[in-house]
C-alpha positions as CSV (number, residue, x, y, z in Angstrom):
1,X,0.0,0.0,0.0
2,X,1.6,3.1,-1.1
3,X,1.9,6.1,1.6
4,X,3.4,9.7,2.1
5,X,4.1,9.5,5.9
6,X,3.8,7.1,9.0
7,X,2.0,8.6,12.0
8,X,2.7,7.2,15.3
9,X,0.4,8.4,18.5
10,X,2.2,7.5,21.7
11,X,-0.3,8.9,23.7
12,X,-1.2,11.8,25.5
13,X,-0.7,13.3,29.3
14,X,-2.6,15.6,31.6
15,X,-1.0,18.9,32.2
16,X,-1.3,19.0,35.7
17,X,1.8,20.0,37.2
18,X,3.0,22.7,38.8
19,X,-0.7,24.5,39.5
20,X,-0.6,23.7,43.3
21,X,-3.1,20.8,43.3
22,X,-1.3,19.4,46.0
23,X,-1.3,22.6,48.2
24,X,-5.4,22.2,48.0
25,X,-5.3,18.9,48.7
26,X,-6.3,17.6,45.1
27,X,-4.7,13.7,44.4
28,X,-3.5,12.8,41.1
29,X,-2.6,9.3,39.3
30,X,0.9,8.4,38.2
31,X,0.4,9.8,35.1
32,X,-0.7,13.0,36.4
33,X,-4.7,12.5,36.0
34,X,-6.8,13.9,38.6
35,X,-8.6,11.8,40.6
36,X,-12.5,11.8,40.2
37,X,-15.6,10.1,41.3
38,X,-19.0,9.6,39.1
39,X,-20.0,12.8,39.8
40,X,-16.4,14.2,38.7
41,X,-15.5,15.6,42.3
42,X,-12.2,15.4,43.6
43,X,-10.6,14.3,46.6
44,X,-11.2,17.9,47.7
45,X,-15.2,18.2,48.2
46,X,-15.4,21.8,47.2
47,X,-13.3,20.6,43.9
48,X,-14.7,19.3,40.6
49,X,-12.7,18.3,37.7
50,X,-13.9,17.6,33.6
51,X,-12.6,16.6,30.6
52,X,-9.3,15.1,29.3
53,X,-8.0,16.0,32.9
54,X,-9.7,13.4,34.2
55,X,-8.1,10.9,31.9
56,X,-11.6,9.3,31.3
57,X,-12.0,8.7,27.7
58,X,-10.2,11.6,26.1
59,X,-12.9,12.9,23.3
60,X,-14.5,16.7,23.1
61,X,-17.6,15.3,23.2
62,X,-16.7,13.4,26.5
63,X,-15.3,17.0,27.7
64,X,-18.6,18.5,26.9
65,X,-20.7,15.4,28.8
66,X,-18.2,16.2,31.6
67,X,-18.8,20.1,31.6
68,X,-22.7,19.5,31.9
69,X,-22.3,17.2,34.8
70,X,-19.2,19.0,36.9
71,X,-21.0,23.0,36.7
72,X,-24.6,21.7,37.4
73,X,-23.2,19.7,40.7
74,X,-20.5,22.2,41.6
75,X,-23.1,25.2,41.4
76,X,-26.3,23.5,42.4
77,X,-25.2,20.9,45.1
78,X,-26.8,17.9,43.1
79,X,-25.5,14.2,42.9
80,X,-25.8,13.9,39.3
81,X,-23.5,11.0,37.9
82,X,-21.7,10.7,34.2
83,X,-22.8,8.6,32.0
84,X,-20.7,5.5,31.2
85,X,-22.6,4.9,27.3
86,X,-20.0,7.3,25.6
87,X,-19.9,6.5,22.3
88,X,-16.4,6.8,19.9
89,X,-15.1,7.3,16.4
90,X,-11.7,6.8,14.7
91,X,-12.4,8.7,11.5
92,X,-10.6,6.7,9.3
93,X,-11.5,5.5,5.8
94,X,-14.0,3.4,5.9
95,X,-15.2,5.4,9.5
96,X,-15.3,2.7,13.1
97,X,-17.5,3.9,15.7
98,X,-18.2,2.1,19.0
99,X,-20.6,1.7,21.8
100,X,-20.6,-0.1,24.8
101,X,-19.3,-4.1,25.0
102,X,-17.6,-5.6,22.6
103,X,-18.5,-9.1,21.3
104,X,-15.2,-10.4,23.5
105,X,-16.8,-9.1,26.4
106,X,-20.0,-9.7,26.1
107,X,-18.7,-13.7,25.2
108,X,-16.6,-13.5,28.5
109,X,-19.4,-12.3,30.4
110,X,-22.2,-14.4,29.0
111,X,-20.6,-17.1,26.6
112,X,-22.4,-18.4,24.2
113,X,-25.8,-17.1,25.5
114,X,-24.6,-13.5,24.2
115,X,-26.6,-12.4,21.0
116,X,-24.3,-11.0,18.1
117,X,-25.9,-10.0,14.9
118,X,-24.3,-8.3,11.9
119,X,-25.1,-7.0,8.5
120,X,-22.8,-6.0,5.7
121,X,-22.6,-3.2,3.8
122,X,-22.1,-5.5,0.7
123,X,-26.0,-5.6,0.3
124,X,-26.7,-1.8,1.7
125,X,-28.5,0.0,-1.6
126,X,-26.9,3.2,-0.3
127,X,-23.4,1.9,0.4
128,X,-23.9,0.5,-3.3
129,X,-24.8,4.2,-4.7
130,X,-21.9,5.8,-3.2
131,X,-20.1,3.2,-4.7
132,X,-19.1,2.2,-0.8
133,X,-20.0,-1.1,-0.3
134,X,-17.9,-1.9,2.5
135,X,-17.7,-2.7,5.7
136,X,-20.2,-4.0,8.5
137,X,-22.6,-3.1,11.5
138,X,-22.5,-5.6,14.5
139,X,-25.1,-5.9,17.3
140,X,-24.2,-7.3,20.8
141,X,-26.6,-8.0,23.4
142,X,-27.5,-9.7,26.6
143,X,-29.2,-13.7,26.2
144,X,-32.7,-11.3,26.7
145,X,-31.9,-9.4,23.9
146,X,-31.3,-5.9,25.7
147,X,-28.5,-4.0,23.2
148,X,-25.4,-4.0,25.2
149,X,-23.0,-2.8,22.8
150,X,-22.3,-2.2,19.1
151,X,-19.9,-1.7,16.8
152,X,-19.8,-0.1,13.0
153,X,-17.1,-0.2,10.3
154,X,-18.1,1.2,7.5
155,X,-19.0,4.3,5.6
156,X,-20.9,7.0,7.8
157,X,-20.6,4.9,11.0
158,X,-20.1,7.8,13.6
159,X,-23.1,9.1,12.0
160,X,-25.1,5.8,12.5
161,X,-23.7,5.3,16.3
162,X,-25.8,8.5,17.2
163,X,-29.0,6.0,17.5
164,X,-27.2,3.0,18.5
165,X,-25.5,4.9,21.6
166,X,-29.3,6.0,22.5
167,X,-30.4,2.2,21.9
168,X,-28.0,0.9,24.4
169,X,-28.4,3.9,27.2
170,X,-31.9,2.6,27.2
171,X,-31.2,-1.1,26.7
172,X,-33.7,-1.8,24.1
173,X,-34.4,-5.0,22.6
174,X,-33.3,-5.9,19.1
175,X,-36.4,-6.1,17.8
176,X,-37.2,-2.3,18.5
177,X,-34.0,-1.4,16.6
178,X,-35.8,-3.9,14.1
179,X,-39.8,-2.5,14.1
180,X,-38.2,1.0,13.6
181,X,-38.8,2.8,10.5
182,X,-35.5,3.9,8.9
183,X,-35.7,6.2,6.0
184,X,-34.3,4.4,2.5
185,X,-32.0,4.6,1.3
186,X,-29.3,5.5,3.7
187,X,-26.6,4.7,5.6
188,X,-27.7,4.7,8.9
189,X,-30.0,0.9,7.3
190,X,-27.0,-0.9,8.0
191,X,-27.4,-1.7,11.9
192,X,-31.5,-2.1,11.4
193,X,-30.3,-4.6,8.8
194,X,-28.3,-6.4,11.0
195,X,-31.4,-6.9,13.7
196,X,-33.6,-7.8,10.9
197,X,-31.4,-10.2,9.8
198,X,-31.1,-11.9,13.5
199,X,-35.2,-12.1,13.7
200,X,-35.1,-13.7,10.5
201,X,-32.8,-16.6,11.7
202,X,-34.6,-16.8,14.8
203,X,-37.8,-17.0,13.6
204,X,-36.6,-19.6,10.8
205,X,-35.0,-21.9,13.5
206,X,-36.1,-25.5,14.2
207,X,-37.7,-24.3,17.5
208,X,-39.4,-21.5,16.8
209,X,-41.2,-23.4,13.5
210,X,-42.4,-26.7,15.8
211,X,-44.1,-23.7,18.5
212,X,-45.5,-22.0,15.6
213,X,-47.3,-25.1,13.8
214,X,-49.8,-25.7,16.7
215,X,-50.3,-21.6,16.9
216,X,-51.2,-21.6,13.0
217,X,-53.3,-24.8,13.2
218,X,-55.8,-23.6,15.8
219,X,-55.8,-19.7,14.5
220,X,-56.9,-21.9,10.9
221,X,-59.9,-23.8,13.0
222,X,-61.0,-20.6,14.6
223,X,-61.3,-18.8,11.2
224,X,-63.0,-21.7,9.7
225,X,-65.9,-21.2,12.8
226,X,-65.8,-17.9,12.8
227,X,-67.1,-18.3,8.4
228,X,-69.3,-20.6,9.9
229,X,-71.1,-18.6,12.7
230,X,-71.2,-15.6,10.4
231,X,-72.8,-17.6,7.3
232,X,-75.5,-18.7,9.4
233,X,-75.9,-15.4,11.0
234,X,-77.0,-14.8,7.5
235,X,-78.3,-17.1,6.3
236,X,-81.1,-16.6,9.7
237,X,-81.4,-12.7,8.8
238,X,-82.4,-13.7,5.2
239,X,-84.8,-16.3,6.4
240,X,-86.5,-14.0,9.2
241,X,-86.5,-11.1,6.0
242,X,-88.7,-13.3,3.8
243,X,-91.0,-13.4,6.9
244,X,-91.4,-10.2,7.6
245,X,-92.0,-9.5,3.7
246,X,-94.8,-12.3,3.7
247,X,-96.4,-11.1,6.8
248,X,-95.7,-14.4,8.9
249,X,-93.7,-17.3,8.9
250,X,-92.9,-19.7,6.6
251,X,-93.7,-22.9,8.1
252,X,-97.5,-21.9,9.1
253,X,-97.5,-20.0,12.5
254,X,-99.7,-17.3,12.7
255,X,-98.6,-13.9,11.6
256,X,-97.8,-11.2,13.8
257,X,-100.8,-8.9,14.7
258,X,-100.7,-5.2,13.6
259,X,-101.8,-2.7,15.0
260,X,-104.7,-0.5,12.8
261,X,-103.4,2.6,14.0
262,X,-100.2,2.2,12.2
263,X,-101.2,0.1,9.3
264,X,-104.6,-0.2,7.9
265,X,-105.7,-3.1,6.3
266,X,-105.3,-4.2,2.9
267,X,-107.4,-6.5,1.0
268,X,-106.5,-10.0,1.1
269,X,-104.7,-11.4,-2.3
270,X,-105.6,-15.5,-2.2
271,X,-102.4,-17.1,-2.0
272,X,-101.3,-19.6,-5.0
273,X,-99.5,-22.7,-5.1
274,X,-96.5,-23.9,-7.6
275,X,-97.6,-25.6,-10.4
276,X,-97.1,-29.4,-10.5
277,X,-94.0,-29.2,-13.0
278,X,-92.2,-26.8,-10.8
279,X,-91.5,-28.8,-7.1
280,X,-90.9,-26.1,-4.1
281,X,-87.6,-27.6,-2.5
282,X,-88.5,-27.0,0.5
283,X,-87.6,-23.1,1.0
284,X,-89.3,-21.1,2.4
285,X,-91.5,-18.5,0.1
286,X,-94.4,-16.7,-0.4
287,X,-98.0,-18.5,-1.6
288,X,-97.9,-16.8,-4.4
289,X,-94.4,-15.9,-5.4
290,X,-94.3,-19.3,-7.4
291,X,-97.2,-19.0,-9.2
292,X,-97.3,-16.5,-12.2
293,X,-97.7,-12.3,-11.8
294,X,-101.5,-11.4,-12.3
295,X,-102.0,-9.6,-15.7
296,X,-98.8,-12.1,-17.3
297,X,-98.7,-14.8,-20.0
298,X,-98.5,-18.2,-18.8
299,X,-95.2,-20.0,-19.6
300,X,-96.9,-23.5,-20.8
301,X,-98.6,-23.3,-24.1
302,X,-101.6,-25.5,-22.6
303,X,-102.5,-23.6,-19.2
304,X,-104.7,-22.0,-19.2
305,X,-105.4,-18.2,-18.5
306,X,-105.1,-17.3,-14.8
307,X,-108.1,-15.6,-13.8
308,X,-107.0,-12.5,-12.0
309,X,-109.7,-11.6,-9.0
């Protein structure tokens, strides 16, 4: 690989000498750090210390956590504590940002019940547009599926850690990082691919398929029932219809009386029964809605006329 010039970092050092920290009673580390506790307070009480002083992750945006935290207690008198889910880049090419465990730690603290999933940017549609496609996102979490850390090489990743950072804070499940609607095409797909892609392999596992079989089969005999019951719950509104439109029931019971007030009476039209070529099949119907209309032809040549009253 060609190159210009080598860059070695050895490190870096608090400034912390000769400012009379000792003289107010303020320890430091052997590499001249100050001392702090979680709410960045110092071994003097009246004394609060921030930023790369501290030696605690040395990042501006660390410094900037640190300055919220140290002037609010300092000024105020409250117990607030810093938080530990710092997020980092190395703004190389492609870009590596972090969050919490690694998948080292989270093996040695869990073995193999710690959940890792990973997408790569091979398959990303935007990593493919920028003509990028490189790199990976991996998941880590805890064998309940809380995020616990997260790591992504690739394109764009200190941009993408922004969510992840807020994921783990929170410990959210993977499937919320999975259920959450990530705008397309961009880069920031690449970690919401990686949990979709570790629901799919769950779901598609041996287990999970013999539990769902039993689930499907009774949800398939519950639909068929449910067709059932409302068919016939048709079927009975269509029946007691046609009995309210023939002014009684079907199978002979007396009709329902009206009142005289509310409907006068009409005059009685005789009821008239199929004719023999043309069987009733049992439904139930009319008298007369079998026989032909009054004032119409009859459909045999040899009947008769029908002698309209």
């Amino acid at each position: 690989m060609p190159f210009d010039r080598i860059l070695v970092a050895t490190g870096r050092r608090p400034r912390t000498a000769g400012i009379g920290l000792d003289l107010a009673g303020v320890e430091i580390d052997a590499r001249g750090a100050i001392a702090v506790d979680d709410r960045l307070r110092t071994s003097a009480p009246r004394i609060f210390a921030a930023g790369d002083v501290t030696a605690r992750l040395p990042f501006t945006h660390v410094a900037a956590h640190h300055a919220r935290v140290a002037a609010v207690n300092a000024l105020l008198g409250t117990r607030r504590s810093v938080d530990e889910t710092i997020p980092w880049v190395t703004f190389t090419d492609p870009e590596v940002a972090h969050v919490g465990l690694t998948e080292a730690e989270a093996r040695e603290r869990w073995g193999d019940r710690a959940i890792v999933a990973r997408s790569d940017y091979a398959t990303l549609d935007r990593a493919i547009t920028e003509g990028q496609p490189l790199g990976f996102a991996l998941l880590v979490a805890d064998p309940r599926g809380h995020l616990v850390g997260a790591t992504v090489a690739a394109p764009g990743a200190g941009e993408a850690i922004a969510e992840l950072t807020a994921r783990v804070k929170h410990a959210d499940k993977i499937d919320r990082l999975s259920s959450t609607v990530h705008a397309y095409p961009t880069l920031a797909e690449g970690p919401a691919r990686a949990a979709d892609e570790h629901l799919r392999l769950r779901y598609a596992s041996p287990r999970y398929r013999a539990l769902a079989r039993p689930v499907l089969a009774v949800r398939r005999v519950l639909a068929r029932q449910r067709s059932r019951s409302r068919q016939h719950a048709a079927d009975r509104g269509a029946n007691a219809g046609l009995e309210r439109s023939c002014g009684g029931s079907s199978t002979g019971a007396s009709p329902r009386p009206r009142s005289i007030a509310s409907s006068p009476p009409r005059p009685a039209v005789p009821a008239r029964s199929a004719p023999p070529d043309r069987p009733s099949h049992g439904s139930p119907t009319c008298g007369w809605a079998r026989g032909p209309l009054p004032g119409s032809r009859s459909r045999r040549p040899d009947a008769s006329p029908t002698a309209v009253g």
